[in-house]
C-alpha atoms as one frame of an Amber mdcrd trajectory, in Angstrom:
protein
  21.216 129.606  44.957  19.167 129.143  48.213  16.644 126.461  46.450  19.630
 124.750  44.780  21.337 124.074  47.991  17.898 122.616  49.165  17.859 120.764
  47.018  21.354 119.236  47.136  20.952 118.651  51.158  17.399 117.216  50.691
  18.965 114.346  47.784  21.602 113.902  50.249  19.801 112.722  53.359  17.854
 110.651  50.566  20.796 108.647  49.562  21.940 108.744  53.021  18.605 106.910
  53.910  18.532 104.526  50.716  21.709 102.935  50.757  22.872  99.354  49.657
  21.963  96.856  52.464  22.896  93.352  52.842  21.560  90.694  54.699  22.627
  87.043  54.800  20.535  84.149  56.057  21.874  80.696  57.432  19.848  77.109
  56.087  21.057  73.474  56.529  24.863  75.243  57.317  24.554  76.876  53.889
  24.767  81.448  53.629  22.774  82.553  51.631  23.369  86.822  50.736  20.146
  88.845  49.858  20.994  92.546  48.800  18.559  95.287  48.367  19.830  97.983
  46.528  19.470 101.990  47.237  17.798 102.319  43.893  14.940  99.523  44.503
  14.476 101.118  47.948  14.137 104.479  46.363  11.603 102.881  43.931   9.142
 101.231  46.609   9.160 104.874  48.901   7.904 106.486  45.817   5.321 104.035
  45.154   4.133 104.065  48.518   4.233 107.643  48.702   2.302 108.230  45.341
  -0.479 105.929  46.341  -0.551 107.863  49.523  -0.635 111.359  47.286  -3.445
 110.031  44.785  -6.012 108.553  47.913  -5.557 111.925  49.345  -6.483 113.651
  46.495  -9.808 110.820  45.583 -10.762 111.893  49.497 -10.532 115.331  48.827
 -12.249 115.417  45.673 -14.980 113.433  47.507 -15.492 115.914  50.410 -15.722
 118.730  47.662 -18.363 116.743  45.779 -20.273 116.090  48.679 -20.227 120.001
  49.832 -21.453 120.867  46.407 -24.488 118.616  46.704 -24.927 119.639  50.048
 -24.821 122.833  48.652 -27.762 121.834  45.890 -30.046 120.471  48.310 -29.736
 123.432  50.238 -30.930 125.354  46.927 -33.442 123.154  46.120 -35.095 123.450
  49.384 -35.180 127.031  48.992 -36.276 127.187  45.698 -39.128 125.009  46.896
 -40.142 126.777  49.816 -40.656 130.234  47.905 -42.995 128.092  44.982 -46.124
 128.650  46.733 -44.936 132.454  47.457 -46.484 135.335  45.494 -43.889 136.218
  43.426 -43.592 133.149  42.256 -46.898 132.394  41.590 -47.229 136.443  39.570
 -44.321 134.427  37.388 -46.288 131.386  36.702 -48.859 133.362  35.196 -46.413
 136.090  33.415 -44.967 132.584  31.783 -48.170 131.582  30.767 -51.877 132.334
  30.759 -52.568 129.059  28.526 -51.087 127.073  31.366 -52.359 128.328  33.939
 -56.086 128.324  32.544 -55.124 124.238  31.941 -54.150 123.759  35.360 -57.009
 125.511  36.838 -59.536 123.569  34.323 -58.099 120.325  35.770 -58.684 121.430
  39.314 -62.289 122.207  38.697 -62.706 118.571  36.616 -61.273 116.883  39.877
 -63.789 119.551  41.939 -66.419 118.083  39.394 -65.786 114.869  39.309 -65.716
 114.374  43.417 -68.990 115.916  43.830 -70.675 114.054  41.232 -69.550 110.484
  42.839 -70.223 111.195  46.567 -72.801 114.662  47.062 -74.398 114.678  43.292
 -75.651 117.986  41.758 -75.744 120.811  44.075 -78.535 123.434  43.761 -78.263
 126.341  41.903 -78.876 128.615  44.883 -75.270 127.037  46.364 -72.949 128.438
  43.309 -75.065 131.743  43.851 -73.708 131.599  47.311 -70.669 130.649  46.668
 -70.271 134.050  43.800 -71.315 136.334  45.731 -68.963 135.342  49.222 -65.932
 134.584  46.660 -66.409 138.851  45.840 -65.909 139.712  49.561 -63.320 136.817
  49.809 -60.837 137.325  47.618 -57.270 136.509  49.223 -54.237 138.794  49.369
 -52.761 136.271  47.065 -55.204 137.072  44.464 -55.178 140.943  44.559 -51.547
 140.755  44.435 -51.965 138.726  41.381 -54.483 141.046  39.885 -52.522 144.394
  40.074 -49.597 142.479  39.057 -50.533 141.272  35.343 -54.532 142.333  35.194
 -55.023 139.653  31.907 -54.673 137.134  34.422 -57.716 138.878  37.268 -60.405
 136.007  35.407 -58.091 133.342  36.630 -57.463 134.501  39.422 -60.646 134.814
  40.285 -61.757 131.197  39.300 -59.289 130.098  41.118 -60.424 131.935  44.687
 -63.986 131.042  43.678 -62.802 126.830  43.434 -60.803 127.046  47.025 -63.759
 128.803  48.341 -65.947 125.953  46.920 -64.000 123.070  47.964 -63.801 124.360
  51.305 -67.679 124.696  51.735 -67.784 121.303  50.299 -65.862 119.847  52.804
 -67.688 121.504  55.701 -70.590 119.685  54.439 -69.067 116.544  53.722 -67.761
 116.868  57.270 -71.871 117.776  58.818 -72.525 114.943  56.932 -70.571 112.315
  57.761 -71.141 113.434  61.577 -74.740 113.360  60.849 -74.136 109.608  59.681
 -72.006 108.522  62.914 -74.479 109.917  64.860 -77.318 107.766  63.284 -74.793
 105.049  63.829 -73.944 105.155  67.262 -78.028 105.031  67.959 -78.378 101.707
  66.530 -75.327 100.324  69.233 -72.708 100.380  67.027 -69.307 101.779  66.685
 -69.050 103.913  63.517 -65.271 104.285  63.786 -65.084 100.291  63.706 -67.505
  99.944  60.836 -66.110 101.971  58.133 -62.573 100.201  59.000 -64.100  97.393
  58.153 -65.599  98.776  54.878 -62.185 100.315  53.581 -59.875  97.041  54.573
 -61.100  95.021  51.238 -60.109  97.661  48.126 -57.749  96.822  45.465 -57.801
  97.378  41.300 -54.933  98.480  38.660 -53.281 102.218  39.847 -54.725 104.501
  37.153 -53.429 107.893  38.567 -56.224 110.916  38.074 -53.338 113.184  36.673
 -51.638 112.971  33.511 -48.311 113.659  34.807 -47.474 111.470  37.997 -45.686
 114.202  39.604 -48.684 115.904  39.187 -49.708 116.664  43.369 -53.177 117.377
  44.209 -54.082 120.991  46.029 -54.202 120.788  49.567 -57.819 122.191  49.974
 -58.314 119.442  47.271 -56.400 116.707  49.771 -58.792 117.906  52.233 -61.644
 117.563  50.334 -61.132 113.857  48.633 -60.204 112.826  52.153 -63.701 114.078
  53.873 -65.746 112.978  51.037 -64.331 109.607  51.123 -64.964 109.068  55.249
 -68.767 110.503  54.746 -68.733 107.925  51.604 -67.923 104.938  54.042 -70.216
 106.279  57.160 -72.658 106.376  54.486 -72.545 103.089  52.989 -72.338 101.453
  57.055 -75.158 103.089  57.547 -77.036 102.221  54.364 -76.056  98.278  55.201
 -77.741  98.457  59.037 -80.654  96.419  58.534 -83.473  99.260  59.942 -86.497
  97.538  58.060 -89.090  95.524  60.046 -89.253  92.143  58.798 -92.873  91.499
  59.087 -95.312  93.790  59.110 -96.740  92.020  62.040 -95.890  94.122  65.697
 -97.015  91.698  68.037 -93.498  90.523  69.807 -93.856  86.815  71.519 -90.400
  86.399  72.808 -87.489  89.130  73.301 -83.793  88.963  73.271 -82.098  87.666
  76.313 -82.604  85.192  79.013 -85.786  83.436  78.685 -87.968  80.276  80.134
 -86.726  77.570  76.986 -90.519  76.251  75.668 -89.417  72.981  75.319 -87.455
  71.894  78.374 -88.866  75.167  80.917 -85.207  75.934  81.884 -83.299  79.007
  81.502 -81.718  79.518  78.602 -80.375  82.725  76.209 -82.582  83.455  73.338
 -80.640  85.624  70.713 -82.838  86.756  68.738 -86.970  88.602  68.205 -89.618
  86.455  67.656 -92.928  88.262  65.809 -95.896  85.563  66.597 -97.932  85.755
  62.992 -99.942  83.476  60.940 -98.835  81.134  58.605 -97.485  82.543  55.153
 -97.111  86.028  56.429 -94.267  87.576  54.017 -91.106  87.775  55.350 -88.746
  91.395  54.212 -85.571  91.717  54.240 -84.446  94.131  57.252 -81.295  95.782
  54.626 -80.042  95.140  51.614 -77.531  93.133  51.091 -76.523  89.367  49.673
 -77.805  86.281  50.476 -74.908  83.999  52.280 -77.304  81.183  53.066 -81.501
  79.917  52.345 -82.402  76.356  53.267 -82.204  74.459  56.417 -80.108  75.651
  59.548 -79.985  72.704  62.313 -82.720  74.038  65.272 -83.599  77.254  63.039
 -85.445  75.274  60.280 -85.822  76.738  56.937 -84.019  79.522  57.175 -82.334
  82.519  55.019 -78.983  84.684  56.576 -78.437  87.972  54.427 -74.761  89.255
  54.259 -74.831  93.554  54.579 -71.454  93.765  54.870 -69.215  94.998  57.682
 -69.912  92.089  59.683 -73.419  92.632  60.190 -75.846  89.427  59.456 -79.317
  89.473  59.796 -81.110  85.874  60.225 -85.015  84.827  59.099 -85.970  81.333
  61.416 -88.919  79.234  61.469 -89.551  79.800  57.723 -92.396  77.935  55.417
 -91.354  79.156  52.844 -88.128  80.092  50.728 -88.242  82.585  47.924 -84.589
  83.823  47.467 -81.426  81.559  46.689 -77.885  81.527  47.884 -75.524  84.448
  46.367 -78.874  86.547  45.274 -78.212  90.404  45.998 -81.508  92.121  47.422
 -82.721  95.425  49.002 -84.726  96.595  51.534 -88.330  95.194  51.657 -87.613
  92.533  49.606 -89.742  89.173  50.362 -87.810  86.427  51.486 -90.014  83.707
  51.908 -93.200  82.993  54.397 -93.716  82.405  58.249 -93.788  79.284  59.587
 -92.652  77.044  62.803 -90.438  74.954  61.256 -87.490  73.149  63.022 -87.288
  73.910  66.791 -90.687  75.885  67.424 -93.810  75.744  69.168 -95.792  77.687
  66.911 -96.071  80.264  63.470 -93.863  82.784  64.400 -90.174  84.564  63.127
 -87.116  84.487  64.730 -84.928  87.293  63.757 -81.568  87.512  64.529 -79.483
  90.613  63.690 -75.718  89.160  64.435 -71.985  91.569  64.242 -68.810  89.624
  63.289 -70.788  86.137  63.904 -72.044  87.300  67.406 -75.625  87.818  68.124
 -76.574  91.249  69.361 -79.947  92.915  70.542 -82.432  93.568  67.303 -84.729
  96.046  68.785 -82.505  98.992  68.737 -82.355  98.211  64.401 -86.250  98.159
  64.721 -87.346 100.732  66.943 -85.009 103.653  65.087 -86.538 106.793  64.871
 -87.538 109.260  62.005 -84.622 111.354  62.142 -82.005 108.745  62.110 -84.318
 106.731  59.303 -84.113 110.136  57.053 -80.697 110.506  57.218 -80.121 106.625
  55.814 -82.683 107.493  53.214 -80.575 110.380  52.449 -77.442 108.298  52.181
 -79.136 105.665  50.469 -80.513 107.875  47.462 -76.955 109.396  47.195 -76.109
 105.514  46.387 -78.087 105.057  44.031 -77.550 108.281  42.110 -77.115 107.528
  38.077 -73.870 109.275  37.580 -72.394 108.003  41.301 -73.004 104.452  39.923
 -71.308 105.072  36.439 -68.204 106.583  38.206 -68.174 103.318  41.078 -68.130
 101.447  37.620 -65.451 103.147  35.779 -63.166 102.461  38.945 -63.957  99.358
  39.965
């Protein structure tokens, strides 16, 4: 009885609200009567308020949507963080020994295949190392693992004995590239500055190493690839530093530096070596490299400019003879041509000039290296040339 009453009062102040209204307008002395009746009133208000109803309800649903993915994420996350946990990882291998033993085969082909392009086969004595401090290493991880499901102690194992490996590789991929930077900072140079110059020019199709693209690489892995790949570029700077004398004659007629010019007796900068020798004394080149330029050079005479890369130059002046040609790719010791004292010179001698992004620089420090820094780029050097090292360059070129 209550409701109905409600009810009653609630349609009355509705009608009392919505009632017939008239309203009259005056143009060129004419009226003109415009009525709006209760019931088209009525009609608009409950348009208006339905529209109002139905957004509310589209921004509610939104907010609920929203928590719920909120709500996801949030599970996600944690379902993420606890992958890497022990539990988790006892599941993986309750799920499945076969994939497990897969993913652990592809680790130690990506383990294989690093050490094969930059180090190249490791002595036997290193995996006996390796054996017997993976039994006194075994993580926590790996026990747990063990006791847990004891068909799966092999893999576990391997696996331990692979992080244990990759980290010892890195360590040395680490002494060695500070061994390289070392020999490079003897010679004058900045080694930080050279191998960004060596890793600005890449490029080639994306081929990804894994199967599956969402496939991440280990972190020890990560850490791995990443030192192997700055001792690679040390490496190869220091490989392209020309280090080689260029004639086998020592007897030095002229230094780099500020000089007496022979021609007009004023001062002047000479910026270059020049090795006083007879005529048709063989000429070797200082590094390997590519030859950017061999024939005349205005005030240099016949003259051949090898390319090592990184900006480095080296320039052979005063020549008789030519025996290489433009774009030729050489090595170390290779003969270039013969001394001479053609264009600007008073005599048989060389002029070499070793020169860094087109600037000349001091030579002597490249000729007067010592024996440890000269084993060290004969180290790199053989690691270059290594059969399987140049297959793999080839394969990803």
């Amino acid at each position: 009885m209550h409701k109905q009453n409600t009810k009653q009062g609630l349609k009355a102040r509705l009608d009392h609200m919505f009632t017939d209204r008239e309203f009259f307008m005056r143009s060129h002395g004419q009226v003109r009567f415009l009525t709006l009746s209760a019931t088209l009133q009525k009609r608009v208000f409950y348009s208006v308020a339905a529209a109002l109803v139905a957004w509310m309800l589209i921004t509610l649903v939104m907010m609920v949507n929203q928590l719920t993915v909120s709500g996801e994420r949030m599970a996600l996350a944690q379902k993420e963080a606890q992958v890497n946990s022990t539990e988790s990882r006892v599941a993986s291998y309750k799920a499945s020994i076969e994939d497990v033993a897969a993913d652990l085969k592809q680790r130690q082909d990506v383990l294989d295949a690093m050490t094969e392009q930059f180090v190249g086969e490791q002595p036997a004595a290193a995996g006996a190392t390796a054996q017997k401090q993976n039994d006194e290493q075994i993580s926590e991880n790996t026990r747990k693992i063990s006791a847990a499901f004891p068909e799966a102690t092999q893999l576990a194992e391997l696996e331990a004995r692979q992080i244990l490996f990759a980290r010892r590789l890195t360590m040395a991929a680490n002494q060695r590239t500070d061994q390289a930077a070392a020999a490079i900072r003897k010679f004058g140079l900045n080694p930080d500055k050279l191998s960004k110059n060596s890793m600005e020019s890449m490029g080639g199709p994306f081929i990804p190493f894994f199967k599956d693209r969402n496939e991440q690489m280990h972190p020890t892995l990560e850490r791995l690839n990443l030192a192997l790949q700055r001792m690679d570029a040390l490496e190869k700077t220091l490989i392209a530093i020309p280090s080689g004398q260029p004639s086998s004659t020592g007897m030095v007629s002229s230094s780099y530096g500020y000089r007496r010019d022979p021609f007009t007796g004023g001062g002047a900068m000479h910026s270059g070596i020049d090795f006083k020798g007879p005529r048709g004394q063989p000429i070797l080149a200082a590094a390997g490299g590519k030859v950017t330029h061999a024939g005349w050079k205005s005030g240099y005479g016949k003259t051949v400019e090898i390319t090592h890369g990184n900006g480095l130059l080296t320039r052979y002046a005063h020549l008789s003879r030519i025996g290489v040609t433009n774009g030729q790719k050489i090595e170390q010791g290779i003969q270039l041509g013969a001394m001479g004292s053609t264009g600007r010179s008073t005599g048989s001698h060389l002029h070499f000039e070793v020169r860094l992004n087109g600037v000349a620089i001091n030579p002597r420090p490249f000729l007067e290296a010592n024996t440890d820094v000269l084993k060290i780029k004969a180290i790199a050097r053989q690691r270059a040339k290594s059969p399987k090292r140049a297959e793999s360059g080839t394969s990803r070129g």
